[in-house]
ROTI-865394 format. One line per field, with one value per residue (C-alpha): x, z, y. Coordinates in nm, 3 decimals, always signed. Each point is the difference from the previous one (the first is absolute). Example, Ala and Ser with C-alpha at 12.3 -4.5 7.8 and 13.67 -1.06 7.14 Angstrom:
REM residues 2
px +1.230:+0.137
pz +0.780:-0.066
py -0.450:+0.344
***
This chain:
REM residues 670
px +6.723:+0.246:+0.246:-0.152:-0.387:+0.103:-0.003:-0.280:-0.298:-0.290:-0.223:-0.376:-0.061:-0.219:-0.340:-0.085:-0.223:-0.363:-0.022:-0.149:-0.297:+0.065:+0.266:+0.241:-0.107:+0.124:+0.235:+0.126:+0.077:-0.265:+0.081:-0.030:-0.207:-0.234:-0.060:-0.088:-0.238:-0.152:-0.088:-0.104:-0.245:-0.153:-0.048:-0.181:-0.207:-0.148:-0.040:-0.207:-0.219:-0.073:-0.151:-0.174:-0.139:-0.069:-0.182:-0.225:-0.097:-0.137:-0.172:-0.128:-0.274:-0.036:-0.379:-0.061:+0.175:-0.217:-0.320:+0.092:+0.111:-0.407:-0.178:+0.180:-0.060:-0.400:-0.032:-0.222:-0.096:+0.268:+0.174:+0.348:-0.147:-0.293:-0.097:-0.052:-0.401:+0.033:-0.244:-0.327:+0.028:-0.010:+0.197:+0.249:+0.372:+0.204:+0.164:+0.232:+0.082:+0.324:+0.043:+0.402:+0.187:+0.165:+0.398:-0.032:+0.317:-0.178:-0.276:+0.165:+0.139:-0.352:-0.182:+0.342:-0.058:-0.352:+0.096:+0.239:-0.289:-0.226:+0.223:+0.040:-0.372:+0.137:-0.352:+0.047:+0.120:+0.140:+0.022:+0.131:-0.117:+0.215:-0.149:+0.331:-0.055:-0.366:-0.057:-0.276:-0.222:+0.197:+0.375:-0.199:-0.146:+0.341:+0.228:-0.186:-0.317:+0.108:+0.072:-0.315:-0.283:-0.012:-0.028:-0.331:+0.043:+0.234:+0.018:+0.023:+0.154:+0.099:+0.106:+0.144:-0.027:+0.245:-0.045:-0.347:-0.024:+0.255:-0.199:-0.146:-0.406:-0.091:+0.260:-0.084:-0.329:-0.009:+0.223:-0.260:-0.265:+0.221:+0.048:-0.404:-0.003:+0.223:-0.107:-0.212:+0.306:+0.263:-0.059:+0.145:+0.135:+0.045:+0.271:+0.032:+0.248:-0.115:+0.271:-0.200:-0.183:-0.318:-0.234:-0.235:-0.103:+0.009:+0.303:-0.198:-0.324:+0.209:+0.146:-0.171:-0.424:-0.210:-0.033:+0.357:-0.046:-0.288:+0.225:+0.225:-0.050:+0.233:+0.142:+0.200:+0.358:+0.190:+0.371:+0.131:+0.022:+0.296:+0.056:-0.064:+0.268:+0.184:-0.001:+0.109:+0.281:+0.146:-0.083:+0.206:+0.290:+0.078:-0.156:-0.038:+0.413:+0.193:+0.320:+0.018:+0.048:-0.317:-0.076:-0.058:-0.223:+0.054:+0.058:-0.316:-0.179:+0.155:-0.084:-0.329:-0.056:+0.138:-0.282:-0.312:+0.093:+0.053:+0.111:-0.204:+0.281:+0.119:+0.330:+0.093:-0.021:+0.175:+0.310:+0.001:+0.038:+0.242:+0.194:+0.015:+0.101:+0.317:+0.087:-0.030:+0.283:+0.229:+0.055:-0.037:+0.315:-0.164:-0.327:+0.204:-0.178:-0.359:-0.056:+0.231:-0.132:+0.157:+0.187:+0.239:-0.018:+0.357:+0.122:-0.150:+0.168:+0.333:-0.089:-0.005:+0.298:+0.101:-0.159:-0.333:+0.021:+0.047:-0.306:-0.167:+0.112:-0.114:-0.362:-0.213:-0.181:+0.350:+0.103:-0.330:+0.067:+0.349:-0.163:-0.212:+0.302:+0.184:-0.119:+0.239:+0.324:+0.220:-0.297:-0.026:+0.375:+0.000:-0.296:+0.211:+0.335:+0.025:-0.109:-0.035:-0.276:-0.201:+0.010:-0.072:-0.356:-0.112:-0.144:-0.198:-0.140:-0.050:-0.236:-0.183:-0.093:-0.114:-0.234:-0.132:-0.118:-0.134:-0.203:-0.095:-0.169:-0.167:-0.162:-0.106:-0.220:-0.112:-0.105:-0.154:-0.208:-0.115:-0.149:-0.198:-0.112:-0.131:-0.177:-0.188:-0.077:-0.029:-0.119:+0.294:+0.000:+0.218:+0.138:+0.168:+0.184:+0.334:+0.166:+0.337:+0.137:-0.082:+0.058:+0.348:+0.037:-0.075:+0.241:+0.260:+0.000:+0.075:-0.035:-0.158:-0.355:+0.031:-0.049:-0.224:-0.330:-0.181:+0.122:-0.119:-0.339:-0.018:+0.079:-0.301:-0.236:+0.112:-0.152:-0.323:-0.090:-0.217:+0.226:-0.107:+0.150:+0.369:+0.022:-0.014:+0.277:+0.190:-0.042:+0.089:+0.348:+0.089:-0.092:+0.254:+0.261:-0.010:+0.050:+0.298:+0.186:+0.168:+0.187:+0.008:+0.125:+0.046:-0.440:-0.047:-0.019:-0.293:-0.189:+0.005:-0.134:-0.264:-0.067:-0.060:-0.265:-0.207:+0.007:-0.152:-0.222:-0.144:-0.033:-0.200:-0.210:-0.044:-0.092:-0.293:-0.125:+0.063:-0.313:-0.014:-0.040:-0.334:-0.180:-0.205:-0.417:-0.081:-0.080:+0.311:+0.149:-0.129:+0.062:+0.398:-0.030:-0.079:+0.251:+0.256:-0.059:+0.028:+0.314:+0.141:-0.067:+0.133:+0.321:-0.004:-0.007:+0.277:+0.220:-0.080:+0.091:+0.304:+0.143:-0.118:+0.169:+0.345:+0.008:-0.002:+0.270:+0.197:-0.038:+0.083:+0.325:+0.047:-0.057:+0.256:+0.275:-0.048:-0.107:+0.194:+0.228:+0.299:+0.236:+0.000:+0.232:+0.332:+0.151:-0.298:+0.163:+0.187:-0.384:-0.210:+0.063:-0.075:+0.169:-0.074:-0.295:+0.112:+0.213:-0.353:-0.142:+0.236:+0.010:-0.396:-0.184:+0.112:+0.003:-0.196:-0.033:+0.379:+0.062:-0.192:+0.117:+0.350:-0.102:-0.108:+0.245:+0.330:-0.172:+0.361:+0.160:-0.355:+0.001:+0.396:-0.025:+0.248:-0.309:-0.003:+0.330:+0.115:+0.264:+0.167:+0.310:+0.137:+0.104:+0.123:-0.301:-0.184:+0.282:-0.008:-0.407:-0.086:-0.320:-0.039:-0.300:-0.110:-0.341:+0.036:+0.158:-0.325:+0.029:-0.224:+0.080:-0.161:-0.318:-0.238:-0.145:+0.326:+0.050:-0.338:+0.149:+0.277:-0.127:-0.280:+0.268:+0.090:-0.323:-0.158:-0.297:-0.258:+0.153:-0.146:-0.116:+0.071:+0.368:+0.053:-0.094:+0.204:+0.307:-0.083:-0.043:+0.375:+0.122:-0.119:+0.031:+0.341:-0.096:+0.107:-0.135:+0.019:+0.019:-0.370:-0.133:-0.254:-0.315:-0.224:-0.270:+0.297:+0.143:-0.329:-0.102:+0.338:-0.004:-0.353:+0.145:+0.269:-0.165:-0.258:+0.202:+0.182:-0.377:-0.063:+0.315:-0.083:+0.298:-0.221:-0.403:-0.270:-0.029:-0.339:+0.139:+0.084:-0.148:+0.315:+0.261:+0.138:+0.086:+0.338:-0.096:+0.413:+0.284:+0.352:+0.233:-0.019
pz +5.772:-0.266:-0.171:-0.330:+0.126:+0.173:-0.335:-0.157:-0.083:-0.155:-0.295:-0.017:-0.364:-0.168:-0.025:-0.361:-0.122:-0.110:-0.380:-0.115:-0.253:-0.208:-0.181:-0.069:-0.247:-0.195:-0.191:+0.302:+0.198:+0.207:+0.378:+0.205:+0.219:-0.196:-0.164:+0.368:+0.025:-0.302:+0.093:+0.354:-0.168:-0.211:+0.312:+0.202:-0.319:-0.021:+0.324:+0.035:-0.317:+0.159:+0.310:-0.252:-0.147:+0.342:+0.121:-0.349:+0.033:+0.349:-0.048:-0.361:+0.112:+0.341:+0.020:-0.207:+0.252:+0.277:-0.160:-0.074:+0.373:+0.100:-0.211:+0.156:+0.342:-0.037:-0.203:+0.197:+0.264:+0.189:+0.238:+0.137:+0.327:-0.128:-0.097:-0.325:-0.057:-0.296:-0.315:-0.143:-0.313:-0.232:+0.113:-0.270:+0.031:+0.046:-0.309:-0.084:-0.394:+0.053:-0.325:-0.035:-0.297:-0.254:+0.172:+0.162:+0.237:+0.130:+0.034:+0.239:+0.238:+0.014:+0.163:+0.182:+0.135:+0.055:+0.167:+0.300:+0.071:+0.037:+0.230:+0.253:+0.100:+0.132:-0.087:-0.347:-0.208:-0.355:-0.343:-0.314:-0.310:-0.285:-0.344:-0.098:+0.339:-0.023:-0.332:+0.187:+0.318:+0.180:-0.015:+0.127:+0.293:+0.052:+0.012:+0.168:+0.178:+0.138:+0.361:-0.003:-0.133:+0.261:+0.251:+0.143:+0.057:-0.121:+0.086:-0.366:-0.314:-0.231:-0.375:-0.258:-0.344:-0.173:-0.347:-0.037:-0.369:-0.049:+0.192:-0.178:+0.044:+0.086:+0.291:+0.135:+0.006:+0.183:+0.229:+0.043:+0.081:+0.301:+0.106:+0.080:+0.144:+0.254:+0.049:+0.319:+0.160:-0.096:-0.073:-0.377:-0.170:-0.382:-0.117:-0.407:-0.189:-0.335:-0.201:-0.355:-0.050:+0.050:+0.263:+0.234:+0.011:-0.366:+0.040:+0.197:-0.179:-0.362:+0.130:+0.277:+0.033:+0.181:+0.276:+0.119:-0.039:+0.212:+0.289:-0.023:+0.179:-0.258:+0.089:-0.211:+0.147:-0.246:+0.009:-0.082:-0.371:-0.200:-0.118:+0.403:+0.105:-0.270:+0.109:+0.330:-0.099:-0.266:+0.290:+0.244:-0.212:-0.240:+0.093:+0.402:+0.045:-0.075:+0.012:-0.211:-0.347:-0.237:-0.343:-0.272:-0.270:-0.220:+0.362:+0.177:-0.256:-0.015:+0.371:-0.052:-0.316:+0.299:+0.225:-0.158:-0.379:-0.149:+0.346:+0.287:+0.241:+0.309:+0.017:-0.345:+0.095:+0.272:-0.193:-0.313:+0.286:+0.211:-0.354:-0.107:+0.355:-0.061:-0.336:+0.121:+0.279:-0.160:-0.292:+0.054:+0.239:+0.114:+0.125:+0.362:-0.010:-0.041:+0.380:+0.073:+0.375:+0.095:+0.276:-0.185:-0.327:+0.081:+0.039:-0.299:-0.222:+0.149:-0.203:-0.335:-0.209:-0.351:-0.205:+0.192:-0.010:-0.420:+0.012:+0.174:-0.304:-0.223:+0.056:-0.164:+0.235:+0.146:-0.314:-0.046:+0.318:-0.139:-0.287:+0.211:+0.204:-0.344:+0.118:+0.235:-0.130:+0.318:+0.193:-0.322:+0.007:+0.333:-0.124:-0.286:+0.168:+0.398:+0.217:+0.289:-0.125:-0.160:+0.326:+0.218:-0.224:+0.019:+0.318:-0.147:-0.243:+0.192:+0.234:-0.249:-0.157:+0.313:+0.025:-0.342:+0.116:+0.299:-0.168:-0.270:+0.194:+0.195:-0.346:-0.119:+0.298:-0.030:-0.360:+0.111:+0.260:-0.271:-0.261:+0.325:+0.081:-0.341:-0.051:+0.317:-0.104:-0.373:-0.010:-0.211:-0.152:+0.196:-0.336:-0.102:+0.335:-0.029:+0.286:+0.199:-0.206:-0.348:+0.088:+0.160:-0.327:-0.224:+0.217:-0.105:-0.335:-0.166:+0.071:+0.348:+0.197:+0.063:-0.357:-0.100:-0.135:+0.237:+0.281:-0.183:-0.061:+0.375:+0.071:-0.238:+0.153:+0.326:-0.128:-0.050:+0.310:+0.236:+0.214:+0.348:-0.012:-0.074:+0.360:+0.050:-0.234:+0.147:+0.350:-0.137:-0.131:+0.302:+0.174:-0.200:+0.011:+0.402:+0.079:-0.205:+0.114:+0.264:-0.226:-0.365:+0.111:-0.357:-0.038:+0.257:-0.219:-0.179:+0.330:+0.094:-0.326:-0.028:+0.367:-0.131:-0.284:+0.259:+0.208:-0.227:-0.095:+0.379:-0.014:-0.283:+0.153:+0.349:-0.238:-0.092:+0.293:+0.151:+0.165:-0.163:+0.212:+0.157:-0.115:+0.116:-0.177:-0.089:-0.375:-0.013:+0.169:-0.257:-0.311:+0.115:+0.116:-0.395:-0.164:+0.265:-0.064:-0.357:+0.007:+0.256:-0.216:-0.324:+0.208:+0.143:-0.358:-0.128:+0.281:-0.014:-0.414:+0.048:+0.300:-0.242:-0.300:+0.233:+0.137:-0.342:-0.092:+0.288:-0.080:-0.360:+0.137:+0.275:-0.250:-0.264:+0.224:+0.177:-0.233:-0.228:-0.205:+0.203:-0.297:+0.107:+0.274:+0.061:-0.048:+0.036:-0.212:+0.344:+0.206:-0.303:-0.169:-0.349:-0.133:-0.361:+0.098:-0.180:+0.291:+0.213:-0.302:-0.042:+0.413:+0.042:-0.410:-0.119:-0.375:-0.033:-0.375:-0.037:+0.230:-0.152:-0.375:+0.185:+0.176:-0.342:-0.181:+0.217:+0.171:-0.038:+0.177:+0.268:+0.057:-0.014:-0.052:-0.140:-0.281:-0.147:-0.026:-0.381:-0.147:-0.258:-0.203:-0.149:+0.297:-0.293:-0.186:+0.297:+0.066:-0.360:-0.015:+0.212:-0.083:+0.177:+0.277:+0.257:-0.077:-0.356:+0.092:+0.025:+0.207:+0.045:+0.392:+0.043:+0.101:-0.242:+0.076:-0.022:-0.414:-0.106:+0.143:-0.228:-0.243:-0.050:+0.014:-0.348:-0.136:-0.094:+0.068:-0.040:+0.092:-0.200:+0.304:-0.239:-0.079:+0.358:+0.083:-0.267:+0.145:+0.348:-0.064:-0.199:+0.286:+0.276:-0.223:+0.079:+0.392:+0.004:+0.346:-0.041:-0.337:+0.028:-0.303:+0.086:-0.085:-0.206:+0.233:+0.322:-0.264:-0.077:+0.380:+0.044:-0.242:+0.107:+0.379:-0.096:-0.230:+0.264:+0.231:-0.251:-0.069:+0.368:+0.092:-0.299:-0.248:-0.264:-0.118:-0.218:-0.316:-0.151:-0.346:-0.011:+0.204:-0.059:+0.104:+0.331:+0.016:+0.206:+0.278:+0.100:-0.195:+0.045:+0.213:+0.368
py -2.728:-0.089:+0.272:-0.101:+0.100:+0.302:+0.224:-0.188:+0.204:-0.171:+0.129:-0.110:-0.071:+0.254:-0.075:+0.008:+0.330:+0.004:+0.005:+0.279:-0.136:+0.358:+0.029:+0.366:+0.183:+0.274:-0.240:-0.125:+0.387:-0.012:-0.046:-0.324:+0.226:+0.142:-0.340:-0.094:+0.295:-0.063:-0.364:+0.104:+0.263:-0.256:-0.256:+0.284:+0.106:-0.377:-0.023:+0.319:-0.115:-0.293:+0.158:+0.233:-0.331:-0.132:+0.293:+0.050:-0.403:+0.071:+0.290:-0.024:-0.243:+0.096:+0.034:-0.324:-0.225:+0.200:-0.067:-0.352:-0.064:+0.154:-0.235:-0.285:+0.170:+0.042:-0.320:-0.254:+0.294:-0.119:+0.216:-0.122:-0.078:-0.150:-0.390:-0.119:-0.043:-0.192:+0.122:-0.151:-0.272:+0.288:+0.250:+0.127:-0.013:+0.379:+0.022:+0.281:+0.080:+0.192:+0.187:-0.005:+0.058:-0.211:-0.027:-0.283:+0.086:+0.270:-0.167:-0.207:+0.240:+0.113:-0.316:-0.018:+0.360:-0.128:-0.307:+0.158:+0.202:-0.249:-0.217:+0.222:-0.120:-0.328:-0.144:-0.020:-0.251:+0.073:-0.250:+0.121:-0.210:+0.003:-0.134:-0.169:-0.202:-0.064:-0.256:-0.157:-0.028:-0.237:+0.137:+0.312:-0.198:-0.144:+0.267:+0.306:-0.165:-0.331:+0.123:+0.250:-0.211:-0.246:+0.247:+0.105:+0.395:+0.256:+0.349:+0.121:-0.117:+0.255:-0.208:+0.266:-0.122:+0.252:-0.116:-0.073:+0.038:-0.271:-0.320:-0.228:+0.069:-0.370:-0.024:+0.359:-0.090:-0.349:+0.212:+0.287:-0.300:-0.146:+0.333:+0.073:-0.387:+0.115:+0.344:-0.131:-0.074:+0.206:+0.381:-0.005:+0.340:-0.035:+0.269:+0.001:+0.188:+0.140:+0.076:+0.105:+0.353:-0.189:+0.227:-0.133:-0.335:-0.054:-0.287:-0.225:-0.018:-0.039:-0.304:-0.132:-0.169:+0.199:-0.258:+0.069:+0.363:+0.032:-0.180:+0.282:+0.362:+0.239:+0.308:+0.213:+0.152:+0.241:+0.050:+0.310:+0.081:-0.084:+0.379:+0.069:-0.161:+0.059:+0.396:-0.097:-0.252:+0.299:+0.255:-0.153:-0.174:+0.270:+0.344:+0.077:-0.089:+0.318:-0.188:-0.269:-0.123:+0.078:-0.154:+0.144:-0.014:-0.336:-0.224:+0.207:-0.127:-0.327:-0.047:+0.082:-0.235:-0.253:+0.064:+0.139:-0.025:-0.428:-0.097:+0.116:-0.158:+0.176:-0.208:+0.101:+0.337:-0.015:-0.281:+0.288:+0.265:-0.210:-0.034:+0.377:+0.053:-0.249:+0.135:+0.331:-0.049:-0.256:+0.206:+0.379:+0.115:+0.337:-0.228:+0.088:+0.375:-0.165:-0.047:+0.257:+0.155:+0.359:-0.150:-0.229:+0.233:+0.090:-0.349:-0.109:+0.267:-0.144:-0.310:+0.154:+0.051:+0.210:-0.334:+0.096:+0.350:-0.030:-0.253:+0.275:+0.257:-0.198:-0.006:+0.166:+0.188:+0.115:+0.139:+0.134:+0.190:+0.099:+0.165:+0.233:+0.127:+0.114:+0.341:-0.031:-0.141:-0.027:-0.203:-0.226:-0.087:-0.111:-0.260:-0.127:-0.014:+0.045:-0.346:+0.141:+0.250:-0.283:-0.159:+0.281:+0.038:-0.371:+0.054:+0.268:-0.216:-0.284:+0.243:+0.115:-0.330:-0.108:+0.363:-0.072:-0.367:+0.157:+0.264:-0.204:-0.279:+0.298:+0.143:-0.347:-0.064:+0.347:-0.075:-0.328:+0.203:+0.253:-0.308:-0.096:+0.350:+0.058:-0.355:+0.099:+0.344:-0.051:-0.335:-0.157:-0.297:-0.235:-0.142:+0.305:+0.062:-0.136:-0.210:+0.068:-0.216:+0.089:+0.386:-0.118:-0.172:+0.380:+0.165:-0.227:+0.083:+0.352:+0.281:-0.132:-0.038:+0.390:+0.107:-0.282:+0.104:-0.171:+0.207:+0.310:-0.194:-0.044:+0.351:+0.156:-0.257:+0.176:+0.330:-0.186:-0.081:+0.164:+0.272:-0.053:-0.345:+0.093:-0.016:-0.340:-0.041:+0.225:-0.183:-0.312:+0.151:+0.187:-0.355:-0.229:+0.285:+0.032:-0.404:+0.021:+0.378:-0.136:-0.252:+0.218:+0.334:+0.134:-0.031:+0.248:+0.301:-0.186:-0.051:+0.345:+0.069:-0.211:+0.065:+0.390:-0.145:-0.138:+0.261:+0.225:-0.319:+0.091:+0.338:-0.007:-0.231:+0.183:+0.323:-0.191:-0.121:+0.357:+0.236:+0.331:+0.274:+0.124:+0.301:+0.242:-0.011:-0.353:+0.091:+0.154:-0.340:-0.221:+0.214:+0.045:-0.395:-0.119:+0.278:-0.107:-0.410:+0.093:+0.120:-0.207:-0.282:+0.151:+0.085:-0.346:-0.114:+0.140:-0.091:-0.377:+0.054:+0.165:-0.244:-0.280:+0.137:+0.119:-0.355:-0.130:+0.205:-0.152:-0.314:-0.002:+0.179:-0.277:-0.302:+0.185:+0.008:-0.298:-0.272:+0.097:-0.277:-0.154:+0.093:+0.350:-0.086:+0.015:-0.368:-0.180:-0.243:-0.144:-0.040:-0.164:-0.362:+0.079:-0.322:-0.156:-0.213:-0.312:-0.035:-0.089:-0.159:-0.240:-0.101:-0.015:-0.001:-0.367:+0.026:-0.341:-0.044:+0.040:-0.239:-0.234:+0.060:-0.075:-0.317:-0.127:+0.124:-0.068:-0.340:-0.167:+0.266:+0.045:-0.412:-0.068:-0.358:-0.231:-0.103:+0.310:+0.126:+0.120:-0.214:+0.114:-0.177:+0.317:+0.247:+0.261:-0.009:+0.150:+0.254:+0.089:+0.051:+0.335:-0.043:-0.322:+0.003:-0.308:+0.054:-0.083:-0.380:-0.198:-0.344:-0.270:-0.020:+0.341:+0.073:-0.043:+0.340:+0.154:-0.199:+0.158:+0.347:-0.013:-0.163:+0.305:+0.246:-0.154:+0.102:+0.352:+0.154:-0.320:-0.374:-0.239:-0.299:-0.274:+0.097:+0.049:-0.292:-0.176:+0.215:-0.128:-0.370:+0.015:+0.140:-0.245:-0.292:-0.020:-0.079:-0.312:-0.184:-0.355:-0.036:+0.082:+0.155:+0.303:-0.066:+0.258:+0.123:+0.048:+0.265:+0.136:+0.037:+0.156:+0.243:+0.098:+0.035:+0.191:+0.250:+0.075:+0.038:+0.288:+0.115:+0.099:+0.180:+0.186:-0.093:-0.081:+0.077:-0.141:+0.143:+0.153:-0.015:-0.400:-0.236:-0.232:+0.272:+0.138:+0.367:+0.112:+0.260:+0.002:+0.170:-0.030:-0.191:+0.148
***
């Protein structure tokens, strides 16, 4: 070894760092660190709503795709060691109507769902028609049947037709026809998704003769209801998770306008969630206390600094809770001016947001239990009980479910009812509260409770069925036997009234303090999105008539071709005039929809159809292709293109007044 190697030491280059998507905030103080964090938190937040998602698709239609997967079992009387025996001339082919709703993504992962169950029976073989793919009879044959109908047995074939509204009658019915030819040699299931609110079998006799309805067996599967699932997707997403960001009122009921209001789309509720979610991290710097867990709440408050500790001050609810220590000036001063003692109380808070969640997903279900107890006892009319959903959606808003009216409504009904069944109440309570005391320790004060209600509940009920005592002449037995029953039953009475009317007074107690608004806690302004809602509007609500007044309007700048540009001779005269706008520079290269659109915004509230016309021929008279000279009836046809065209997005209306005249339905430049 050389002299000159002998003192060399060698340096790896550094491998370049991972780029934090997130960027410091705090006007730049925020740590590299907590940046990190931050990031990290929103990563395992969308990775645990996707499992959420995961799990609700699975389970929301569980018993569907097990009834589906039996009528393809028993079709046929075929067992799966059995042969085929294949049916008489006449014999109708299975035909489920699946009943799904309207979003045709979910939809999808339905049959999907459907499909892996049904090909774990090796037997089966499974075609999806598509109406976009199936024009006609023979691209059917030719794409999906080519390799099966030359064959002279098959187990089973199962075709799914997802989007049976959309096929073309004629086609579906040749189809159906082929179908029943080869039904003697091939045992054919027919599996047609329904996508209207159309019950029963009312879709196929609207649109289809009654000689290819009678070759067709129906039977009716329902999916689960969209306000159904709609309870369990809120249930598991934004209530049952103690730690985790929550919405609040203007996005929960933007998510819900998403999938049960205009929408009805699963995967816009779950992109608007996804959304909130990344707003919610990227731009609020104490989001890093949201999935705070007790065992790394110390090394999280290492991550804050004085800029997140005055954040902290300055919310509302803090200084809210500054205001109620005034009593005690020294204990106040610490919240306005010593760190360390803010710090040392976030866990505090942090706990008992997580409590609050907790209880408060404990009283809902209790309330949902209640509405069922009293439609069975009081015969309610299922359109007055409100869903999980819509009483999630009360106790969002002010001053909370707790104090709502309809809780008190529920609570007098409860006084209604006969006595003797508070005990089965009372034993469904005691049964939700004991599966979940070994993992919500702060409930079990509530069980014991409740526990003690129907206890008594028992007693009460063994005094009844209780022998009196024997005594000693039989007419002095029977005369003590009526007294006694008499008064046992008086007694009994009042007991059953006054555990009726002391659980009552529980409950409203219970439902105060627990469903109570979120706002009453300590900086619940770190655990709840409560963003403008424009911010989701503008991501996932395109504003289509503005972009279309644009697009007409600014065509030059939409098309960007060389045709169309504006020349102008004097740049100073356009510097000079403020007022200057593109959409007022009319060209003869534009669209001829896009000349009628500006010229009407010339006009006032009636445009005169001969003057407009007039306006547009000047204007595309100076096309000049070929030195050909337009002829009369092109402009006409033109103009009667373009103007409908501005009729049917709704630009411009007939007028009742003058039959000559168009009325403007649009005002101002957007």
């Amino acid at each position: 070894m050389s002299d000159l190697t002998k003192g060399s030491v060698f340096f790896l280059p550094k491998k370049p760092g991972e780029r934090v998507p997130f960027e410091p905030l705090l006007e730049g103080q925020e740590s590299s660190k907590a940046t990190r964090t931050r990031y990290d938190d929103y990563i395992k937040a969308i990775q645990c709503l996707e499992k959420k998602i995961e799990n609700f698709l699975l389970t929301v239609n569980e018993s569907a795709i097990s009834d589906l997967c039996n009528f393809v079992k028993n079709t046929y009387n075929k067992g799966e060691n059995s042969i085929f025996n294949p049916p008489n001339r006449f014999y109708a082919l299975p035909t489920a109507l699946v009943f799904a709703g309207i979003d045709k993504e979910e939809n999808t992962r339905f049959f999907k769902c459907v499909t892996q169950k049904l090909q774990q029976n090796n037997f089966n073989h499974i075609v999806f028609l598509n109406s976009m793919d199936c024009a006609d009879l023979k691209r059917i044959e030719k794409q999906h049947f080519k390799h099966i109908l030359g064959l002279k047995s098959l187990s089973k074939l199962i075709i799914i037709i997802q989007d049976f509204e959309y096929f073309i009658p004629e086609v579906l019915e040749n189809f159906i026809y082929l179908c029943s030819h080869y039904q003697d040699r091939i045992p054919i299931v027919l599996m047609l998704g329904i996508t209207t609110c159309i019950r029963g079998i009312d879709p196929l006799h609207e649109n289809y003769s009654y000689s290819v309805v009678r070759l067709l067996k129906p039977e009716p599967f329902y999916l689960q209801s969209q306000k159904a699932r709609c309870d369990d997707l809120v249930s598991q997403c934004l209530i049952e998770d103690a730690q985790c960001m929550k919405v609040g009122e203007e996005t929960y009921e933007f998510l819900l306008d998403m999938f049960i209001g205009r929408k009805f789309s699963l995967s816009l509720f779950v992109s608007s969630l996804k959304y909130a979610l990344m707003h919610y991290f990227y731009t609020n710097p104490l989001s890093i206390l949201t999935t705070i867990e007790p065992e790394v709440i110390h090394s999280r408050l290492n991550l804050l600094n004085e800029n997140h500790v005055e954040m902290i001050r300055m919310q509302i609810s803090f200084r809210e809770y500054v205001e109620s220590k005034l009593h005690q000036p020294a204990e106040a001063r610490q919240l306005l001016c010593d760190d360390y003692y803010v710090k040392s109380l976030l866990p505090t808070f942090c706990q008992n947001m997580a409590i609050y969640h907790q209880r408060f997903a404990i009283a809902l279900e209790f309330v949902i239990f209640l509405q069922e107890f009293l439609q069975e006892c009081l015969n309610y009319d299922v359109n007055k009980l409100k869903s999980k959903y819509e009483l999630y959606s009360i106790a969002l808003k002010k001053p909370g479910l707790g104090e709502n009216e309809y809780i008190q409504i529920l609570l007098d009904d409860l006084i209604k009812i006969d006595p003797k069944k508070i005990g089965e109440l009372l034993q469904t309570f005691v049964s939700l509260l004991k599966t979940i005391l070994d993992h919500v320790e702060n409930i079990k004060q509530e069980y014991e409770d409740f526990y003690q209600f129907l206890v008594r509940s028992r007693e009460i009920e063994n005094d009844l069925t209780r022998p009196s005592a024997s005594t000693r002449s039989a007419t002095t037995k029977i005369k003590n036997k009526e007294s006694t029953i008499l008064q046992k039953i008086e007694k009994i009475g009042d007991d059953y009234k006054q555990l009726v009317i002391d659980v009552v007074n529980y409950l409203a107690i219970f439902f105060d303090e627990n469903l109570r608004h979120y706002s009453t806690n300590t900086l619940f302004e770190i655990f709840y999105y409560q963003e403008d809602i424009s911010i989701l509007e503008c991501a996932f609500v395109p504003k289509i008539r503005s972009a279309i007044h644009a697009a007409l309007g600014l065509s030059t700048e939409y098309i960007n071709c060389n045709c169309c540009m504006v020349e102008s001779d004097d740049e100073s005269n356009e510097k000079d005039d403020d007022d200057w706008d593109s959409r007022e520079q009319i060209l003869s290269t534009h669209n001829d929809t896009s000349i009628l659109y500006k010229l009407h915004l010339q006009c006032g509230k009636l445009i005169n159809v001969r003057d407009w016309l007039d306006s547009f021929e000047n204007v595309i008279s100076k096309e000049n292709l070929e030195n050909r000279k337009l002829n009369e009836k092109e402009i006409v046809a033109r103009f009667i293109k373009g103007f409908e065209e501005l009729k049917l997005i709704g630009i411009i209306g007939s007028s009742s007044r003058k039959t000559d005249h168009f009325k403007r339905l649009s005002w101002g430049k957007l």
